[in-house]
N, C-alpha and C positions, 0 to 999 in steps of 0.2 A: 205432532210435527210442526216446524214454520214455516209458513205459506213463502217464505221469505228469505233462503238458506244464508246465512254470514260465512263467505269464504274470502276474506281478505287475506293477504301476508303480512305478516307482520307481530311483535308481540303483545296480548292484551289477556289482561287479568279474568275476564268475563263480556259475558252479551250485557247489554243493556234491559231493564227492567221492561221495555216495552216486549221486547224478544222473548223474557220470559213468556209474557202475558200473550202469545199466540201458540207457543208451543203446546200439542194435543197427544194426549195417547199415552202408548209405548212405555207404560206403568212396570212392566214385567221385564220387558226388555232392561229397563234403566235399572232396576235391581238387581238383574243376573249380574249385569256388567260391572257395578260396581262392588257386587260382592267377587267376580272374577280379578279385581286391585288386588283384593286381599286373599286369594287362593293360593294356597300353600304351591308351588309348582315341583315341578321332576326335582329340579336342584337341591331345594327345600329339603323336601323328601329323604334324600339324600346325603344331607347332613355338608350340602355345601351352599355357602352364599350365590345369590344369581348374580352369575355375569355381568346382564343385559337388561335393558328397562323390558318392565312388561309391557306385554303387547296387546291390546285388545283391538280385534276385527270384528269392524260390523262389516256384513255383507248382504247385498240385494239388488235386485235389480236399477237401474239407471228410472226415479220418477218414485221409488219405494219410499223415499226419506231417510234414504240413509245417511245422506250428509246432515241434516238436521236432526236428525238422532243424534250424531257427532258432537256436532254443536252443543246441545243440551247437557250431554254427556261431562262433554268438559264444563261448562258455565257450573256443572253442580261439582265439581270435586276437584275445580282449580284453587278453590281458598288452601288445600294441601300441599299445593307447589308456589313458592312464594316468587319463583324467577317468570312466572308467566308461561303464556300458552305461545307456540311457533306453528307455523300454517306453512303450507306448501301443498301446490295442485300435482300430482304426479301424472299424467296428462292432458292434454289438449283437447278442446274443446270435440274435437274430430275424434278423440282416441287415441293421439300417438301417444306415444309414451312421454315425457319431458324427460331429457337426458341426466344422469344420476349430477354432473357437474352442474348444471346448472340447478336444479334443487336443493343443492348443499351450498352454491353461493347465494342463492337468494335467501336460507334460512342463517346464515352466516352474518348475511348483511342485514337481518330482521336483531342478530344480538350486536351489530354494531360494531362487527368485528373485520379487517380487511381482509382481500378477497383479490390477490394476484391475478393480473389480467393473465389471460393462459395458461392458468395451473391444470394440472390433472386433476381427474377426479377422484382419485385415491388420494392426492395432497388435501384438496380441499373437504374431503369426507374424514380424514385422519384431524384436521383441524378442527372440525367440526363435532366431533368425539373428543376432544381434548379440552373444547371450550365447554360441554355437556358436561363432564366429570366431574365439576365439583358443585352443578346446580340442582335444583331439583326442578324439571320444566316437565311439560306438556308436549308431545310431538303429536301436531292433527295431520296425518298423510290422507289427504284425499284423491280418493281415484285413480289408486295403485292398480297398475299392468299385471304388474309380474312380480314377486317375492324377491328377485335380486334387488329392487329399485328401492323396497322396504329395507331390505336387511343391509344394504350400504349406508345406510342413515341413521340406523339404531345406535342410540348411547350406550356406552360401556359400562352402566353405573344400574345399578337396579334404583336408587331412586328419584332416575326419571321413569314418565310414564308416556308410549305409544300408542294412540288413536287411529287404526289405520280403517280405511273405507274403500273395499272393490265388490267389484260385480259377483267372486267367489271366495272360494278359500286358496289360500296362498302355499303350497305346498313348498315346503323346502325351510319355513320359520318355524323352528322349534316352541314346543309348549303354548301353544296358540288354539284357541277353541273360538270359530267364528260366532258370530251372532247373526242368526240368519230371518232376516226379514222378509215378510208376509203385507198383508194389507193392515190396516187398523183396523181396532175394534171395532163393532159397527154404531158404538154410541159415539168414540170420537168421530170418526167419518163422517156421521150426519151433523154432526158440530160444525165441520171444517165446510159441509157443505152448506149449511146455514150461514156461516160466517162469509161466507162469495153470496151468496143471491137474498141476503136478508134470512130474517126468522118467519115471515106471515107465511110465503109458500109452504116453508116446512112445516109448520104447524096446521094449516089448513090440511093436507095431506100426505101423513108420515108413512105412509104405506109407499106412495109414488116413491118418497124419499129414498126409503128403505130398499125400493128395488133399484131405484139408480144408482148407489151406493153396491147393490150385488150386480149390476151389470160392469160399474167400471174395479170389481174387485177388490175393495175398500183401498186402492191404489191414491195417496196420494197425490201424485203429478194432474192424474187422468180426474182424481176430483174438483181439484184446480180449475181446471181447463174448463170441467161443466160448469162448475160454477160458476165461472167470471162470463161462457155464453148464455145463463141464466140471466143474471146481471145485466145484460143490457139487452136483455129485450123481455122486460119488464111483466109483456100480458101471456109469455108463455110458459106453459103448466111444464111442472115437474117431471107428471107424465110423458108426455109429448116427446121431449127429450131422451126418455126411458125406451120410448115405442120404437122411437128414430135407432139409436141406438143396435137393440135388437134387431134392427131391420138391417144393419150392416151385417150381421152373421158374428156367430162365435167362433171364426176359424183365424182370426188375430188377437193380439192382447187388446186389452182396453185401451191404453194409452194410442196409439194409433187409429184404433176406433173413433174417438174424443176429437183426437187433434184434425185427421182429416173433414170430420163436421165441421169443427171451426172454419178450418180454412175456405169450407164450401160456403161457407156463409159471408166472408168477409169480400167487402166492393173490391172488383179486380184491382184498382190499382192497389188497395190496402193489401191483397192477396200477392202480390206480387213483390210489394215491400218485403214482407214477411218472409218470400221462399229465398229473394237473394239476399237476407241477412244468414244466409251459411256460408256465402261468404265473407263476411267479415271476419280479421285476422283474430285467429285467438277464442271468437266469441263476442269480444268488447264491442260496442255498440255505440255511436255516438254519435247527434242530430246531423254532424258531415257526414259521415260513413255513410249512415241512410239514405242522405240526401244523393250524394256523389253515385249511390251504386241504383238509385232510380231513375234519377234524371227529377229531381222536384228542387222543391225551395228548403231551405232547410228550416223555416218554419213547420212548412207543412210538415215534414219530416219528423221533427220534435213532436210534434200529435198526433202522428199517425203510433210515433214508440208509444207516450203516455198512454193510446187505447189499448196496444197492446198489452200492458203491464197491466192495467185494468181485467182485460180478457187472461191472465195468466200467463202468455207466451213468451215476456219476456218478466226479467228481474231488472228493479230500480237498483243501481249500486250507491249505497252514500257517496258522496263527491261532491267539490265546491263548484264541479260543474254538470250537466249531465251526463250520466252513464248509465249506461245499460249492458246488461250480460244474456247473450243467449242460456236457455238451461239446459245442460249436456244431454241431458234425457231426450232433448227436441232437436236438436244439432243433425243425428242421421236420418229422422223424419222428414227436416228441412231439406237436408243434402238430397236424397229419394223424390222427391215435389219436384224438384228442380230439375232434376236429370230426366225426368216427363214432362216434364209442363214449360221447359223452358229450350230456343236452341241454344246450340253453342257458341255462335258466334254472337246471339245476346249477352251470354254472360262474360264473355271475351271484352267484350265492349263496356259490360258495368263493372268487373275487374279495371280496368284502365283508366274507369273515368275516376274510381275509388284510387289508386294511385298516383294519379293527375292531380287529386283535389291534395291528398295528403301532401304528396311535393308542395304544390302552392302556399299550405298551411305551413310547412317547415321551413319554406324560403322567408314566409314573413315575422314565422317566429324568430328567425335570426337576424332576420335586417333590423326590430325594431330594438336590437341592443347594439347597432351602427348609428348608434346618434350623431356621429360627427362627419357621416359622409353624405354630402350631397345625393348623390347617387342611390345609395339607401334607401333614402329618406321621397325621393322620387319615385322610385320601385314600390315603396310602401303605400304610397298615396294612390298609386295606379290600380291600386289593387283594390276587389268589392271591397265591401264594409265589412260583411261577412266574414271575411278572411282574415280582418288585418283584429291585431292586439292591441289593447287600450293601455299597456305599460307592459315593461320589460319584465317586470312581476310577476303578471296576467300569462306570459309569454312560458315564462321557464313553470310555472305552476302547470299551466296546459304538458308542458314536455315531460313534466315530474307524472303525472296522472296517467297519459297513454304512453306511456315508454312501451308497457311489455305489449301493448297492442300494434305498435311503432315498430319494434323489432318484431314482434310475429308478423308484420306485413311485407317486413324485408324478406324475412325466411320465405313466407310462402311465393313473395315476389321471384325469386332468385331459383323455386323449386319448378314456381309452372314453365319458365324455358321461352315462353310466347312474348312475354312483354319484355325482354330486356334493357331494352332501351330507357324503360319508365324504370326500370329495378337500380340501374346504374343511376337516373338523377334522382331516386326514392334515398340511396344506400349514400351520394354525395351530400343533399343535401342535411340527412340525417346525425351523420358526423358534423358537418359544422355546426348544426345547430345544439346538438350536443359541449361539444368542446366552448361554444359560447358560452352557455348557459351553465355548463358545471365544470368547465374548465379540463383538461388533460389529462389528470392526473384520477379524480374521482369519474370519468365517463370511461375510462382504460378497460376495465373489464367487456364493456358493451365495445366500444370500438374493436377491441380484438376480433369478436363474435364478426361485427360488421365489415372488417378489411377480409375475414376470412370470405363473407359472399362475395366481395369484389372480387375475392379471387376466383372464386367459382367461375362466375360470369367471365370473367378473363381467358381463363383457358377455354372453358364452353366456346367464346367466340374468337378466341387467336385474339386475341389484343397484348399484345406483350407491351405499348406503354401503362397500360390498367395492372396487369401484372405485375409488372414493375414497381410500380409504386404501390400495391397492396403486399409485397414481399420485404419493401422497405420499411413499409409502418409495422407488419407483424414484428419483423427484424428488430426494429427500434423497440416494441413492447416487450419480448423477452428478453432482451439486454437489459432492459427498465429492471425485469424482476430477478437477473440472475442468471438467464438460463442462456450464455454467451455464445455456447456450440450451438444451441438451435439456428440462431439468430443468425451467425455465422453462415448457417446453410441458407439460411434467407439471402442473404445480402451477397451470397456469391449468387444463387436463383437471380436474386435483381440482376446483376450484372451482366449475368448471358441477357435475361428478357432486355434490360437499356439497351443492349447493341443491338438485338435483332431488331429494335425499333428505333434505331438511329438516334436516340433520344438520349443529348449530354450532357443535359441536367441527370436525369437517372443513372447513369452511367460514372460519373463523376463525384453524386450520390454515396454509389453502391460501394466505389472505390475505397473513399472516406471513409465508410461503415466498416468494410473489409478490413481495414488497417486498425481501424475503432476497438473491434472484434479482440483480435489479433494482442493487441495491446495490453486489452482489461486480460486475455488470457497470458500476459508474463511473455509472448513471444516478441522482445524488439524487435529481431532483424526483419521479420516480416512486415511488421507493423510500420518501421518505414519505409519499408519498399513499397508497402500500398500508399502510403500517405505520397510517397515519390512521382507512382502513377497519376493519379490524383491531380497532385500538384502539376505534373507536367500537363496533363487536360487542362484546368485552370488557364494556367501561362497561354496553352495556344490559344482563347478565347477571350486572352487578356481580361482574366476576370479579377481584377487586384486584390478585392476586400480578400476572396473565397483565397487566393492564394496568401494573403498575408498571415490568414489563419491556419493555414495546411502548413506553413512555416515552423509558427508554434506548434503542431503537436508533433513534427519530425524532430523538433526540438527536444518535447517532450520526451519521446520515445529516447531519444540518443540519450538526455538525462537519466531514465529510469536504466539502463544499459549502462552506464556511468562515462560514457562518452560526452566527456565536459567538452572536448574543444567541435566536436558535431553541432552540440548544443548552441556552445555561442554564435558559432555559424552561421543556423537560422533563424537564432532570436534577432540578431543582427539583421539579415535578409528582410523578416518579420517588420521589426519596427522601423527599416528604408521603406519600403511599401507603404506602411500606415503613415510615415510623413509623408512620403509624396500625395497619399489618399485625404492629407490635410485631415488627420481623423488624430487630433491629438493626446485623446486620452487613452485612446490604444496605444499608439505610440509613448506613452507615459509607461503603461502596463508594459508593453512589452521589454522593456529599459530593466524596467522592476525586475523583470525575471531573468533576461542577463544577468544584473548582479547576482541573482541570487547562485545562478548558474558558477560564474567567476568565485564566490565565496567558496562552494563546492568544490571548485576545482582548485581550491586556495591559494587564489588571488587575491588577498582579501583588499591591497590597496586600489586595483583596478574597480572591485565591486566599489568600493567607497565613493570612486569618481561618478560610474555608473548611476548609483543611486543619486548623485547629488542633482545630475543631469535630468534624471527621469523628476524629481521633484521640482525643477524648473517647468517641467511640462506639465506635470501635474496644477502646479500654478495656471499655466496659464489655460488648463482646461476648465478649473475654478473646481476642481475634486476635492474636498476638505480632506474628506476620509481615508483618501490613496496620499495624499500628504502625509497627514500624521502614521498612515502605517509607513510611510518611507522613510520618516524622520525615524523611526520606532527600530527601522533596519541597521540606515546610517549609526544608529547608537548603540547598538547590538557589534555592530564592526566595529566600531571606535574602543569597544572593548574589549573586543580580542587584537587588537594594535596596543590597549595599554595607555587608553587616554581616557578615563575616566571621568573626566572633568567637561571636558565636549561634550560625552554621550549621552551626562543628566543635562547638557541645554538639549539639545533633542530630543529627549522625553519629554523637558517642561514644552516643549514647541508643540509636540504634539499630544498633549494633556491640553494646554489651550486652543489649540485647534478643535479638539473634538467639544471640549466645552459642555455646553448642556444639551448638543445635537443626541449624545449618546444616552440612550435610555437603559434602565436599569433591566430591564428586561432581553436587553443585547450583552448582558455581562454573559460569558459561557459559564453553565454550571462548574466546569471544573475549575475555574478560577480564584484561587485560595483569596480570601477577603483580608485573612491577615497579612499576606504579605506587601503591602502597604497600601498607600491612597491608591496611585496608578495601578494595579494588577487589572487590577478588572479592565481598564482602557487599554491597557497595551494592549492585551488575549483580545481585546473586541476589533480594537484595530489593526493587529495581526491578521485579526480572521476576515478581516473585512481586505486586506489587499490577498489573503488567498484565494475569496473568494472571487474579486475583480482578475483574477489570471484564470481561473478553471476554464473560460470560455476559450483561452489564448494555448493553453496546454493540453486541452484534451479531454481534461478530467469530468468535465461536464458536458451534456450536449448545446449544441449553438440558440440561443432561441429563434432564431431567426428563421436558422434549419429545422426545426421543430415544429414552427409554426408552418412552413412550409410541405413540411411531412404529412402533417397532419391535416391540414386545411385543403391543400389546391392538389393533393396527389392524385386523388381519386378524380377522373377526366371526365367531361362529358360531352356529348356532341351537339348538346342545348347554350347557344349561347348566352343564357339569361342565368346559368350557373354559374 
């Protein structure tokens, strides 16, 4: 076995040659199983191809080595599968199960493949069997619940291959023969325990050995554990420990036998470290966690983890920064200490201060990529040394490393009920700093997860402006992906919650959304009647910008209905407002889209005037590119007027205009190269004043609203958020 278990996520060909060079034992094991690859199965038999990858289960107790068995397992008969090995923990360090959706996203996003915020788990288990089918990989499921958890995950291809690891046998997965683990042999065993306390005690007296080896069972975890209190108390005999031991009684397993000596031996405050890391989210372990949940320095903190890992209790994780992992096998051991040895309002109290500290840490990882704001940069300096980032790098690498421990602290924040007030600035500041650091679009999956605890929290305590805006951002995520009628029931949700909470920014919001909704689903009439509502909020709160926008998509809407003269209407209302708002390359766009409007409704000498106009504005906003796509229009009309001769000075205008701003890599692929020099410019500067109106029609969301959405929705009653 490795003293040492590798359960990272993610895809890797093999362990590392050091990894080999610990692994002990389990000679007989590793043969069955790999001649088990090659065992003809029922299907076989049968004279049919197998379905489904094979599946081989090791099964044993929690501390037996069954996850490094795993390990070895695969590192020896991964050179057979050329696509690599994929990891996923199939529960939590406590035992819950991990939900079958998020195993399939995480193992999804391990082959680099995307992973729809909000999908089912049937969507993304179906894509995940879709991407398998034509590789040959490795599935490592460790520390499978239940057979359903395994068998939504299995490939449809027999040559992948299934490493699955629980505590028994999984009834309900066909053609499956566990591998059922015992202790070591007693030659490794005394290996494993020579290798913790040195070779002289062993050698001096291999009897003593031998019997402390038959006390804790040839159990690796519980060998562990002796060894490493071997280890550092240097003049005491093998025996001794042997005697101790026995004098606890044979009416528990070893492993608990082992662990509570430990703990009786370590100086209270180290004893104390040790029983509240079962709280820590997930497992993960890190010199703030430590630190925050005792009340110490986080020095000290960092020393107290490296003796532990020393002592066996905890696992070093590779990382560019410290980590550490509780070992599942010690998890309900720890949890049990604690619910004795500790009260409850102490641990009430180191829960808080541990989500106290992580807020603090998230606040500064997001301010130090506010380089431009005073205020920030103020915030930032106020704060320990400790806490703050030495670059923006430094920042997002920290956020990339504890995510899932980050989100398991939400979860359990949002689960215990007690601290909510700490859950709501834990779950704010964690979206910004997310959306900082990897932007909207790649943090989508994790934000879904995270507006949904807002919303927990929300109804939990009657907050319907929290409500509100966690119904808005989910609303906004499944319209991202498609799924409009959800979204739909979101954003009328918002709408009742904005009114109960008088709140018309939400309100006006939901409105918007509703009409949004309505639209992407083919419905006009509705779609401007909510953009109507909307609009009329707006107007009483004399909100111009928000209203010159609500213009264009009533615009829109009347367009996609083919109501040309609605259209003009509010494009017209639209760019009055943007000139009085002195905003004049809105007012450019909005012009733009008139004509194009008027061309539709064919007008085409009206559009002509139109466009001539908005290129005046365009000028003098200094927009090159909304130029030449207007001149690109203008010459487009001049040819269906039958002027031909105008319409190439307007091309040449705007072929010089774009010049060598336009890169080869903005030509759209579908743009035929033969047909002549300008193709590729026109298509580009086409697409460039389509996409300068999407903000003004509809067709895209606002960024501004977006940024809004996403950032300041989530309230808090801390004013330093």
């Amino acid at each position: 076995m490795t003293d040492q278990a590798v359960d990272t996520g993610g895809v890797e060909l093999a362990e590392s040659a050091s990894a080999r060079g610990r692994f002990l034992g389990r000679t007989r094991e590793l043969k069955e199983l790999c001649a088990d690859i090659e065992r003809a199965g029922l299907d076989t038999l049968a004279g049919k191809k197998p379905p489904r990858a094979r599946v081989l289960l090791i099964a044993g107790r929690p501390g037996s080595g069954r996850t490094a068995l795993a390990g070895e397992l695969v590192r020896q008969v991964a050179p057979r599968y050329p696509d690599g090995v994929l990891r996923a923990r199939l529960s939590e360090a406590d035992g819950t199960p991990v939900p079958t959706e998020t195993s399939a996203r995480e193992l999804l996003t391990a082959l680099g493949l995307p992973t729809p915020a909000g999908a089912a788990a049937d969507d993304l288990t179906a894509a995940l069997r879709a991407a398998l089918a034509d590789r040959r990989a490795i599935l490592l499921l460790d520390d499978a619940v239940t057979a359903e958890q395994v068998d939504d995950l299995l490939p449809d291809t027999p040559d992948c291959l299934a490493v699955v690891v629980a505590q028994g046998p999984l009834t309900g997965i066909s053609d499956v023969r566990p591998c059922t683990l015992g202790g070591l042999d007693p030659k490794s065993a005394v290996e494993l325990l020579s290798r913790r306390t040195g070779s002289v005690r062993i050698t001096v007296d291999p009897r003593a050995a031998e019997g402390l080896v038959e006390v804790c069972q040839a159990q690796p975890a519980a060998l562990t554990l002796a060894g490493g209190w071997l280890a550092a108390r240097p003049q005491a005999a093998v025996a001794d420990l042997a005697k101790q031991l026995h004098a606890e009684g044979d009416d528990t397993a070893p492993l608990p036998r082992v662990f509570r000596l430990v703990h009786a031996s370590l100086p209270g405050a180290a004893a104390r470290i040790l029983r509240l890391l079962a709280l820590a989210p997930a497992g993960h372990v890190d010199p703030h966690t430590a630190s925050a949940l005792a009340g110490c320095s986080v020095g000290g903190a960092r020393t107290t983890l490296d003796d532990f890992v020393a002592l066996g209790l905890l696992r070093a994780v590779p990382s560019p920064l410290p980590q550490y992992e509780v070992p599942g096998c010690l998890h309900p051991l720890l949890r049990a200490l604690t619910e004795t040895q500790d009260r409850p309002a102490e641990l009430t109290l180191a829960r808080a201060r541990m989500l106290e500290r992580t807020v603090r840490l998230l606040q500064s990882c997001r301010a130090i990529t506010e380089t431009d704001s005073p205020q920030a940069r103020e915030k930032l300096l106020g704060m320990p040394r400790s806490l703050r980032f030495p670059s923006p790098r430094a920042a997002a690498e920290w956020l990339r490393i504890r995510r899932p421990a980050l989100l398991a602290s939400a979860r359990l924040a949002v689960a215990d009920g007690d601290l909510d007030t700490l859950a709501r600035r834990l779950l704010s500041q964690l979206v910004r700093a997310m959306v900082a650091h990897f932007g909207t679009e790649a943090a989508a999956p994790d934000l879904y997860g995270i507006h949904g605890l807002v919303l927990d929290v929300a109804e939990r305590r009657d907050l319907p402006r929290e409500r509100a805006a966690a119904l808005l951002n989910l609303g906004d995520l499944d319209a991202r992906t498609g799924r409009t009628g959800e979204a739909l029931v979101r954003y009328r949700a918002a709408l009742d919650a904005g009114r109960q909470a008088n709140d018309p920014y939400a309100t006006g919001r939901a409105m918007e959304s509703v009409g949004g909704a309505h639209l992407e689903l083919g419905d006009y009439d509705r779609a401007t009647d909510w953009f109507g509502r909307a609009l009329a909020e707006r107007l009483a709160r004399d909100e111009r910008a928000d209203a010159a926008r609500l213009y264009g998509r009533i615009a829109s809407a009347h367009t996609y209905a083919g109501r040309y003269g609605e259209a003009q209407r509010n494009w017209r209302a639209a760019a009055a407002f943007l000139r009085r708002l002195e905003d004049v390359a809105g007012h450019a766009r909005a012009l733009s889209e008139l004509a194009r409007v008027q061309e539709y409704a064919g007008r085409p000498e009206e559009s002509l005037h139109t466009c001539q106009e908005a290129v005046g504005w365009a000028r003098r906003a200094d927009d090159v590119r909304l130029q030449a796509a207007l001149h690109l229009r203008i010459a487009d009309t001049l040819d269906h007027l039958g002027d031909p001769t105008a319409a190439g000075l307007h091309r040449s205008a705007a072929e010089r205009m774009l010049g060598e701003e336009l890169r080869e890599d903005e030509v759209p692929p579908e743009a035929p190269q033969e047909a002549g020099k300008g193709a590729g410019k026109e298509a580009a500067a086409e697409a460039a004043l389509e996409a300068t109106a999407e903000s003004e029609d509809g067709d895209a969301a606002d960024p501004a609203m977006e940024q809004a959405a996403n950032a300041c929705e989530i309230r808090s009653t801390s004013a330093e958020d």
